[in-house]
N, C-alpha and C positions, 0 to 999 in steps of 0.2 A: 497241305500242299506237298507233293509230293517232290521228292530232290533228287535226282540219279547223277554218279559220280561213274565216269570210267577210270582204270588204273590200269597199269603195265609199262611195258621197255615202251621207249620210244625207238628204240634201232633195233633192227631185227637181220639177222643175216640170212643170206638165201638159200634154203632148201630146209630150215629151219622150222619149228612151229611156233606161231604168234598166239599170245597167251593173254587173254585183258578181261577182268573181273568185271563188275558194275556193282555198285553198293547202292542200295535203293534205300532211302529214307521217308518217316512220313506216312508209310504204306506197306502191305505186307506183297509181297510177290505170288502169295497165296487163294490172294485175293480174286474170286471166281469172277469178278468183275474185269478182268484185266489179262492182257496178252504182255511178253515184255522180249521188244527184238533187240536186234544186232541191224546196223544201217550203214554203211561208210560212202564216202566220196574223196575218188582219186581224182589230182591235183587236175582241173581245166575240164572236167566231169559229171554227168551228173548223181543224182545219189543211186547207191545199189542195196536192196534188200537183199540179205543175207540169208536171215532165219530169226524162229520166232521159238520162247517158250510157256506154254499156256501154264495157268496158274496147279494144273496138275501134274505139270511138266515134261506131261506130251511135247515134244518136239518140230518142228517144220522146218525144211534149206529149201533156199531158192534151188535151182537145178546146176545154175551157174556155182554154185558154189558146194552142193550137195556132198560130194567126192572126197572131200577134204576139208570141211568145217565138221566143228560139234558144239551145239549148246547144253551146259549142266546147269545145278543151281547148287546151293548150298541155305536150304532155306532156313537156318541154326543162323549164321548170318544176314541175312536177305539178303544174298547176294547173286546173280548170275554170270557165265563165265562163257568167255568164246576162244576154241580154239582152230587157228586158222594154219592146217599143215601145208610143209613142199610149197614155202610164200618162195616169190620172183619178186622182182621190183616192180611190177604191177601191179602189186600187193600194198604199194606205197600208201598210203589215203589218211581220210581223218575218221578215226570209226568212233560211232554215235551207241550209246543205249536207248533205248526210248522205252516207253509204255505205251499201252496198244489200248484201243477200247474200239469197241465195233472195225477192228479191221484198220484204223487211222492211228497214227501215232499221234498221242496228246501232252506226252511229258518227252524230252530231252534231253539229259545231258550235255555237258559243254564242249563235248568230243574231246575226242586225245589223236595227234597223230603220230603214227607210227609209218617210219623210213625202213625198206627191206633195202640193204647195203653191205655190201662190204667193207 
C-alpha cells in the first residue's frame, strides 16, 4: 500500500515561493507504472490540477499554473517536490500529492495547507 506524506511551511508570505516535498512510501516513484501530481483546493473551491511528474521525470503544468510552478524529484529519497513562485493569497489552499495511474489519481495524501499571509 502505498503512503504519500506532504510537508512544508504552513504560512507563506506573499510574493514569496512555496516549497512542499511529498515522501512516498510503499512504492518507488520510479515506478513506469505510475504518474505522481501536485492537486490543491482553495478554501469554498473546487480541486485544481497543478502538474504532474512521470516516473522518468518528464514533467507537465496545468497552463493556469505553468509560469511559476516547478516539479522535481529526488528519487535517492522518493521523494517529489513543488515549487509554487510570486504566491498571493490566492494561493491559500490545502495542497494534495497523489499518484496517478492511467491519468486518475489513485493514492492521496492527507493534504497540508498552506496560508499565503502577511
Amino acid at each position: 500500500q502505498v503512503q504519500l506524506q506532504e510537508s512544508g511551511p504552513g504560512l507563506v508570505k506573499p510574493s514569496q515561493t512555496l516549497s512542499l516535498t511529498c515522501t512516498v512510501s510503499g512504492g518507488s516513484i520510479t515506478d513506469s507504472n505510475y504518474a505522481w501530481n501536485w492537486i490543491r483546493q482553495p478554501p469554498g473551491k473546487g480541486l485544481e490540477w497543478m502538474g504532474v511528474i512521470a516516473s522518468d521525470g518528464s514533467t507537465s503544468y496545468s497552463p493556469s499554473f505553468k509560469s511559476r510552478t516547478s516539479i522535481s524529484r529526488d528519487t535517492s529519497k522518493n521523494q517529489f517536490s513543488l515549487q509554487l513562485r510570486s504566491v498571493t493569497p490566492e494561493d491559500t489552499a490545502v495542497y494534495y500529492c497523489t499518484k496517478q495511474s492511467w491519468r486518475v489519481p489513485v493514492d492521496w495524501g492527507q493534504g497540508t495547507q498552506v496560508t499565503v499571509s502577511s
